[in-house]
Structure formats: structure tokens, C-alpha cells
Backbone as CSV, one residue per row, in Angstrom:
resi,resn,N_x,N_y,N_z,CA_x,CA_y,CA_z,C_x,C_y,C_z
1,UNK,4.022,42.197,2.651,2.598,42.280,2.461,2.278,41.645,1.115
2,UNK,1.537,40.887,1.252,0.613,40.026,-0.163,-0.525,40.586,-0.378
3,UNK,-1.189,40.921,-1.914,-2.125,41.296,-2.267,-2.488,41.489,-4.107
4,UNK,-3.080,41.741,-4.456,-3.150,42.420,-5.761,-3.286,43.496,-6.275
5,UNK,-3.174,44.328,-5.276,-3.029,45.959,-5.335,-2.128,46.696,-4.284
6,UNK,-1.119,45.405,-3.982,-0.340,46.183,-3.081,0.741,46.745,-3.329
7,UNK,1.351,46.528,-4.529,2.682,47.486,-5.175,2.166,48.673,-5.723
8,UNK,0.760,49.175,-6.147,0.538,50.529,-6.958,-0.801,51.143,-6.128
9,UNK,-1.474,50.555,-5.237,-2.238,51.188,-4.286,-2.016,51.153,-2.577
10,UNK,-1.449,50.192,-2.545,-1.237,50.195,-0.441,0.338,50.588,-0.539
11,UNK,1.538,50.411,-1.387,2.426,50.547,-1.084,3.229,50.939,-2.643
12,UNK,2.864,52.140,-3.355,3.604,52.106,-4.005,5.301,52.981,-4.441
13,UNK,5.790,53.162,-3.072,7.000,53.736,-2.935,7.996,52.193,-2.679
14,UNK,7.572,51.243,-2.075,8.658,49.888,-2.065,9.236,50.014,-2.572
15,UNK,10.842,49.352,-1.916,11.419,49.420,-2.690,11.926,47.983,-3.645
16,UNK,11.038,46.971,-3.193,10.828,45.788,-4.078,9.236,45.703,-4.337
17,UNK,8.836,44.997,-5.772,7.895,44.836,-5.927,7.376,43.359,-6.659
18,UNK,6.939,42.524,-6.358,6.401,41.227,-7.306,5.554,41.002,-7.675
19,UNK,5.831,40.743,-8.760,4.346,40.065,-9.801,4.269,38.918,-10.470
20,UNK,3.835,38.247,-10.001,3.404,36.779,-10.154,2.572,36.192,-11.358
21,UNK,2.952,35.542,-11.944,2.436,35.584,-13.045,2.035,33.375,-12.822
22,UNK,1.144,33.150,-13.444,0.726,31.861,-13.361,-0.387,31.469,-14.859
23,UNK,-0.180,30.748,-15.602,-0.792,29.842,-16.879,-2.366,29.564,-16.149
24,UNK,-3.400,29.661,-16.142,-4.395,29.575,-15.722,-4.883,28.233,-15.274
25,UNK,-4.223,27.501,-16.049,-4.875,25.913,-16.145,-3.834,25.562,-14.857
26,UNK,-2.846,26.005,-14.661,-2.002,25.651,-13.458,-2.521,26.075,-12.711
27,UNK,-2.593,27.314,-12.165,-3.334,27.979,-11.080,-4.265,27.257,-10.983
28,UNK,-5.602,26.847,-11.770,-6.953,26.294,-11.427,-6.539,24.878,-11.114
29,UNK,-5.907,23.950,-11.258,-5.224,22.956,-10.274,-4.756,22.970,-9.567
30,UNK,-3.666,23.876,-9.298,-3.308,23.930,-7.635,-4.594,23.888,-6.808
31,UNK,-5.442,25.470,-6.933,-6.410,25.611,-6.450,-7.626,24.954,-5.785
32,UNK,-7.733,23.588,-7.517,-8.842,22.839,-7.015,-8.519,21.478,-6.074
33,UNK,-6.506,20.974,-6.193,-6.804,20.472,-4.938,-6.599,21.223,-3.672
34,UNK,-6.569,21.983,-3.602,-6.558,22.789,-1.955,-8.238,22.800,-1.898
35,UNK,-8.864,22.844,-2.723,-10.417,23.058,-2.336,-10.997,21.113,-2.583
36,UNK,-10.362,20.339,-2.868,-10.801,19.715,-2.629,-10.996,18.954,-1.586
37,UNK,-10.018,19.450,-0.697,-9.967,18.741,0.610,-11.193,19.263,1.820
38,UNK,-11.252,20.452,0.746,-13.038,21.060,2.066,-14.065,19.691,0.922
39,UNK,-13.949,20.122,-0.217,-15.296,19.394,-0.819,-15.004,18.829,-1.957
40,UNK,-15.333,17.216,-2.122,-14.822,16.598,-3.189,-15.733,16.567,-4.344
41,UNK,-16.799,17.309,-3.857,-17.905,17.803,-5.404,-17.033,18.695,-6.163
42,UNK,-15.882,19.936,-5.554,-16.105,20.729,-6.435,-14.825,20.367,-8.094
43,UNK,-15.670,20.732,-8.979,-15.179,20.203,-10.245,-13.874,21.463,-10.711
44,UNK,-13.360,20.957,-11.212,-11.697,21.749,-11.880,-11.916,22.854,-12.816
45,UNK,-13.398,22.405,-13.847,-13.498,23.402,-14.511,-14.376,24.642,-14.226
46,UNK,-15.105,24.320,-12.497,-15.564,25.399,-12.048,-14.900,26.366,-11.171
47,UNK,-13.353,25.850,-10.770,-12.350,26.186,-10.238,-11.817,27.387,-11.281
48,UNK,-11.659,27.143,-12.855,-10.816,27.709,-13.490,-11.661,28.666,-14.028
49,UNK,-13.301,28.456,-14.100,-13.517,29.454,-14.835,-13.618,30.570,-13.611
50,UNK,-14.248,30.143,-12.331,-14.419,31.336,-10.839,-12.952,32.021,-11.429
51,UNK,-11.561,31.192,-11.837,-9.963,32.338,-11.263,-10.593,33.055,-12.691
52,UNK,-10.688,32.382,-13.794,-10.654,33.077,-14.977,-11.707,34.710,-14.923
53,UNK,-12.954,34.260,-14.558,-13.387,35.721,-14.283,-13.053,36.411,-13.056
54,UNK,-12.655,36.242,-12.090,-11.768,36.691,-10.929,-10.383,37.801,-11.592
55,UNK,-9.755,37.085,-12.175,-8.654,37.808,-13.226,-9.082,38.712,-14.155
56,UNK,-10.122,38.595,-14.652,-10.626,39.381,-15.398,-11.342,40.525,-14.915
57,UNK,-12.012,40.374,-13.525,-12.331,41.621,-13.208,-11.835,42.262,-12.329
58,UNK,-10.330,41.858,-12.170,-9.820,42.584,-11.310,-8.729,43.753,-12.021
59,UNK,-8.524,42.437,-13.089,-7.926,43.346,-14.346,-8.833,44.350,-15.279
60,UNK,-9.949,45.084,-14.856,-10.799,45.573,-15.318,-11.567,46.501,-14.804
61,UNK,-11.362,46.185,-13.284,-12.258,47.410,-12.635,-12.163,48.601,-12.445
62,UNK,-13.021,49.695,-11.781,-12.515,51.201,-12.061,-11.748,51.697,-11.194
63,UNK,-11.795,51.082,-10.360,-10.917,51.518,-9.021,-9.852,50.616,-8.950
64,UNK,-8.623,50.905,-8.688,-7.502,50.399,-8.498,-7.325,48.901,-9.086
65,UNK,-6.837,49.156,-10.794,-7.246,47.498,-11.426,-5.994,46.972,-11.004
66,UNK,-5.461,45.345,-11.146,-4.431,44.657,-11.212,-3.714,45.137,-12.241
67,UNK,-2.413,45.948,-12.125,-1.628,45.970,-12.840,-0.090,45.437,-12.675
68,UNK,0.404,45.821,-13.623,2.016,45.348,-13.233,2.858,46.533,-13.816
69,UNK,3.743,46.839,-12.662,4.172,47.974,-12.626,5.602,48.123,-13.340
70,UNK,6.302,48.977,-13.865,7.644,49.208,-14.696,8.692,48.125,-13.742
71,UNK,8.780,48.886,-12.245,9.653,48.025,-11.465,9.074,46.683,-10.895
72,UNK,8.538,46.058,-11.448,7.857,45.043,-10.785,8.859,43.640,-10.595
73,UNK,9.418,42.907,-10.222,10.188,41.538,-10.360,8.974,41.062,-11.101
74,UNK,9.039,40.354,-12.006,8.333,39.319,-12.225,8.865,37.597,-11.689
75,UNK,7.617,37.147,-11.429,8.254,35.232,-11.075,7.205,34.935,-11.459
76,UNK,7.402,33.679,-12.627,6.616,33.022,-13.139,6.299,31.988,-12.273
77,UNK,5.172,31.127,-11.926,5.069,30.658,-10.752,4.729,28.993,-10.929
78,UNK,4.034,29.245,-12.425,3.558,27.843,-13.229,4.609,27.281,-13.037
79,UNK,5.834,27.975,-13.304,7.101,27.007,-13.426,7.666,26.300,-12.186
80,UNK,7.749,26.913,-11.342,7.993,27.010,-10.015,7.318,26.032,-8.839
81,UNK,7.467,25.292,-7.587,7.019,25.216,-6.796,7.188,25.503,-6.147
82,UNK,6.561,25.976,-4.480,6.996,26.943,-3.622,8.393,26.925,-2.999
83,UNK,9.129,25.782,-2.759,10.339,26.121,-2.645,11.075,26.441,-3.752
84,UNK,11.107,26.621,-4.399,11.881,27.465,-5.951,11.140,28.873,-5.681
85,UNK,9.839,28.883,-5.726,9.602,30.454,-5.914,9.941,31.141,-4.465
86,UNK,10.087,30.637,-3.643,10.925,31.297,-2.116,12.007,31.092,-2.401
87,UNK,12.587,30.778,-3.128,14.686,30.638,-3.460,14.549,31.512,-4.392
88,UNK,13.707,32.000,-5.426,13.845,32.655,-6.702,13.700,33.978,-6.099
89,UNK,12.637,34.866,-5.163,12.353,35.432,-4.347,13.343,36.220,-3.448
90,UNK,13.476,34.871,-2.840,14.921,35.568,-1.630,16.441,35.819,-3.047
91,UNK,16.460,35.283,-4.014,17.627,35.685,-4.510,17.780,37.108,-5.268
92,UNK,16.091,37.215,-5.393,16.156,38.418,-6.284,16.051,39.756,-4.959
93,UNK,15.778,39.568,-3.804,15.296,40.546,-2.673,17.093,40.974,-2.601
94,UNK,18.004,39.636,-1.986,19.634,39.918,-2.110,20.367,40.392,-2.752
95,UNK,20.010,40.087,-4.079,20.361,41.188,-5.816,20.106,42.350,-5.431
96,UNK,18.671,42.532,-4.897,18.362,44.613,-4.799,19.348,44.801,-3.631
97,UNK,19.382,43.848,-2.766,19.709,44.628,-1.462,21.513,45.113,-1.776
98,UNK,21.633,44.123,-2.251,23.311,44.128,-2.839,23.966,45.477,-3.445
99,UNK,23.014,45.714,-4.835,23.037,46.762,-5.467,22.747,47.904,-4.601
100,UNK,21.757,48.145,-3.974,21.095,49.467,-2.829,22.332,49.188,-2.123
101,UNK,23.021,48.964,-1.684,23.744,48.953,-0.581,25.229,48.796,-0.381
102,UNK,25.509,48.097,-1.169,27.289,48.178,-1.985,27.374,49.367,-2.436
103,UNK,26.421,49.908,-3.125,26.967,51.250,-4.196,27.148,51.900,-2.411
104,UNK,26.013,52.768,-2.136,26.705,53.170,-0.376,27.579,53.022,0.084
105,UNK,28.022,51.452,0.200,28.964,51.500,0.832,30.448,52.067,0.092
106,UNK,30.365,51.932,-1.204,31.549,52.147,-2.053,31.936,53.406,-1.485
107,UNK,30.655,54.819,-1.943,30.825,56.213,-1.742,31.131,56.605,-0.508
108,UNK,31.788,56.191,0.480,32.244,56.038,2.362,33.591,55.785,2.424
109,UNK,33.856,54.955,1.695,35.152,54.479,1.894,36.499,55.340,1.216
């Protein structure tokens, strides 16, 4: 499940959690070409300021704000393109599963 309140309000017993982190000026370029292909009016810096207050009031509101939680993975994403952040992703999901599940198996044998 994807969201911004889904590790500490829809699901916060998981037992993985991610938080995505992105440089603003990156995010508002990705963004503005995916929106430019609906409309080639719309401008980059009206792209960045919509995420910039978007981020801000989500990180702010009274009900269930964007946070980032103790157990959270972090993946930086600026750095990343989507095949890196789905390899960075699946390696860190195999790390938990490894740990959760080796130790088990150790205490059996």
C-alpha cells in the first residue's frame, strides 16, 4: 500500500515501513514533465511551489500529519531512478525478511 499516512495511520503495526524522501526541485521536475504531457502551458515553478505547499500542509495538519516514523526505511529518491529505488527497496524488504526469519529458523533446529 502507497500513501502518506500509511505507516502511522492505515497501517501502523507493518512490519516494513518507507519513507521517501526527495530534494524538492527534483520532485517538481519529475512532476512537471509527467504533467506536461496533459498540458504544455503548465510552468515548473508552478509545479514546485503546488508540491512545496502540498508538503507543507500535510506536514502540518491536525489530523494525521506526514510523519516519519522511528522504524521507517528511509530511500532517498532524488538520488535514485525507479529502477534503483525498486532494487534499493526489494533489497532492503530481503534484509528484514532475512533477519525475521533466519533468527526462527535458528531457534528449531
Amino acid at each position: 500500500i502507497e500513501g502518506r499516512d500509511i505507516s502511522y495511520a492505515i497501517l501502523p503495526g507493518a512490519d516494513l515501513k518507507f519513507y521517501f524522501l526527495c530534494n524538492l526541485n527534483v520532485a517538481a521536475k519529475r512532476r512537471w514533465k509527467e504533467l506536461k504531457k496533459i498540458s504544455k502551458r503548465i510552468k515548473l515553478s508552478q509545479v514546485k511551489k503546488s508540491l512545496k505547499i502540498r508538503n507543507f500542509n500535510d506536514k502540518n495538519r491536525k489530523h494525521n500529519p506526514l510523519i516519519k516514523l522511528p522504524d521507517s526505511i528511509v530511500i532517498r529518491t532524488d538520488i535514485l531512478n525507479k529502477s534503483q529505488m525498486i532494487k534499493k527497496m526489494s533489497e532492503e524488504i530481503e534484509l528484514r525478511l532475512k533477519q525475521k526469519y533466519e533468527f526462527r529458523n535458528r531457534k528449531y533446529k
